[in-house]
N, C-alpha and C positions, 0 to 999 in steps of 0.2 A: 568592544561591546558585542553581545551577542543577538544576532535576528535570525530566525529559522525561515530558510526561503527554498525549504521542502518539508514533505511529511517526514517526522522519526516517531520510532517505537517508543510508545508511551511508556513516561517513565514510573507511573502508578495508573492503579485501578482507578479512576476516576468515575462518576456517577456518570459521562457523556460516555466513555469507554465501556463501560460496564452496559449502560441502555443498549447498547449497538449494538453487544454480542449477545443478548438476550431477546433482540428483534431477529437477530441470524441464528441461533440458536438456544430457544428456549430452555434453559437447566445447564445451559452450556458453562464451562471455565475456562476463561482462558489462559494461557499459562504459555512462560518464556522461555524460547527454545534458541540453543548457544547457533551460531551459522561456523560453518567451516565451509569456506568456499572448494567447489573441487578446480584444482587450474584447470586451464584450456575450455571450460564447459562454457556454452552461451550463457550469454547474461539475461538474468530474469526470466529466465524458461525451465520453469520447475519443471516441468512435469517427466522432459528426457532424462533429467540429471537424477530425478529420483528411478525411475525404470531401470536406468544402467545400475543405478546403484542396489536394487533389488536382483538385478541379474547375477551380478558379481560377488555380492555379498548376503544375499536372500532379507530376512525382515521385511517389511511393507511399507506402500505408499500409505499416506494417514492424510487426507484430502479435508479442506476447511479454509481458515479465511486468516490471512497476515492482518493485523490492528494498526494503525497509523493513525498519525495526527500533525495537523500545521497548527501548534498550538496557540489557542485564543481562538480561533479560525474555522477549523471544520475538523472531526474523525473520520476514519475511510477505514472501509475491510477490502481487501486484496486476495478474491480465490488462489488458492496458493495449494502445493503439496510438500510435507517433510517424510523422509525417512524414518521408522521404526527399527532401531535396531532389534537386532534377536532377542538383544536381553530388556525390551520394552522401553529404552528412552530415546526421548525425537531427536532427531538431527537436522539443520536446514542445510547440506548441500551447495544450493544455488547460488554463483554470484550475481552480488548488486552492484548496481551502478554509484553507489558509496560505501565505500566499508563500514559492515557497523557488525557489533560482537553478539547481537541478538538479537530475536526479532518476538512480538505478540503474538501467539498464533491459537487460533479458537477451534478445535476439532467440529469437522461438522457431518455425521455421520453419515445425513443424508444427500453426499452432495459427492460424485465422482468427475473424475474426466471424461468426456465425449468428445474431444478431436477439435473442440471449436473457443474462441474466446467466451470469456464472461467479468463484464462489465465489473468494475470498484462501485459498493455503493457508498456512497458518501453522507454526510451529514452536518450541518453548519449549527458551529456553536454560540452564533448571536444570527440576528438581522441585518443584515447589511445587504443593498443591492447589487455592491462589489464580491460579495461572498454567494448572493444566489446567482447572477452573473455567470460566476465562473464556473462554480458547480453545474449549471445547466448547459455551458460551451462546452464543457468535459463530455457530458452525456451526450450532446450530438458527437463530437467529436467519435470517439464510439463506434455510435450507430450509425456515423460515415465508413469509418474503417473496418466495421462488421457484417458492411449490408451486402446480405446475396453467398456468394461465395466466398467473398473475402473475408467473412467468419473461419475460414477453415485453414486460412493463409498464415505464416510469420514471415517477417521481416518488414521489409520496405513496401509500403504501398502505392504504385501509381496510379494517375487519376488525368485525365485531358481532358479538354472541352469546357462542359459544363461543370461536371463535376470537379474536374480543378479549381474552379473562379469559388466552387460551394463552400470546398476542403477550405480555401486560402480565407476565406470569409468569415466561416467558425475559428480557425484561429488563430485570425487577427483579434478576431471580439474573446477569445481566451486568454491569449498576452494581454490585450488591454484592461480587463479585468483581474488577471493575475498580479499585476503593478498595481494596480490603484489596493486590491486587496491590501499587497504588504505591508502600504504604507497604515491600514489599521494595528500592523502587529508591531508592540513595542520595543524597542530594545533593550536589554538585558546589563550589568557588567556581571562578572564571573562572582562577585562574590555577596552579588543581590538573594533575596530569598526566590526560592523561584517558585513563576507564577504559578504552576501546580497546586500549591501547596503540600506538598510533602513536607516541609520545614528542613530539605536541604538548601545550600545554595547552589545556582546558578552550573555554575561550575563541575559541580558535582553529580547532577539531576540532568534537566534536558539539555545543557548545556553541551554532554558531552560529546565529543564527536565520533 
């Protein structure tokens, strides 16, 4: 059977998908762009991997927002950057921390890098206290790992004292909410219609890995 116990790249335009990128940018399209991981490059750190790749190969950063979804569950935009090649189509660069062959990505004109995080905004697609729960540990979680200077940091972030008991507090109540969540998301077998509704199966649609 299949259970999705992360976001992947939606597999259609969906009316919650489609709201999200029209609340991020109004007249906006989003559109699927292939990922070609480059080896050795940090994982999830758009932004070096597209500069090098502007360096050495000119075209441009194209700055907007990755589309994700824990389907049934909640959709998420992800400020993100891809590549422009010369001859005008995107490329994602970046490696992820699962391989996957493409990714959502929403140009958003008005929106560049300045040296510092920004926040996924999320959005849940039913009522559950388990799903506003966790969506709301995420957002401290966040604005723990961003506050002050450490907006301008990557990697590991330490924390003593107080603020460690704060960090280990938010997310213990984020796993514990992230469990109880799943257990709303149903499982699947491969050759079920899948819950999208696209009229593929399973298998063939979000299934895929």
């Amino acid at each position: 059977m299949t259970t999705f116990l992360h976001p992947v790249t939606p597999a259609n335009l969906s009316y919650s998908i489609l709201a999200l990128c029209q609340e991020l940018v109004p007249g906006g399209k989003p559109e699927y762009v292939e990922v070609r991981p480059t080896q050795g490059a940090p994982i999830d750190n758009c932004f070096p991997v597209v500069h090098e790749r502007v360096l050495a190969e000119g075209g441009a950063a194209v700055y907007g927002w990755s589309i994700w979804e824990l389907p049934t569950l909640f959709v998420e935009a992800e400020f993100h950057a891809v590549w422009r090649a010369p001859k005008n189509g995107l490329i994602d660069f970046t490696p992820k921390k699962r391989p996957i062959l493409r990714i959502l990505f929403l140009v958003d004109p008005s929106r560049h890098y300045e040296g510092h995080q920004v926040n996924n905004i999320r959005r849940a697609l039913r009522n559950h206290p388990a799903i506003a729960g966790f969506l709301k540990a995420a957002d401290e979680e966040f604005e723990f790992m961003n506050r002050g200077q450490r907006a301008y940091q990557l990697g590991e972030i330490w924390a003593e004292g107080e603020e460690a008991e704060e960090i280990y507090q938010i997310q213990q109540r984020k796993a514990m909410y992230y469990l109880e969540m799943l257990r709303l998301h149903p499982n699947f077998e491969p050759y079920d219609p899948c819950w999208c509704g696209s009229g593929k199966k399973v298998k063939w649609c979000h299934g895929v890995k």
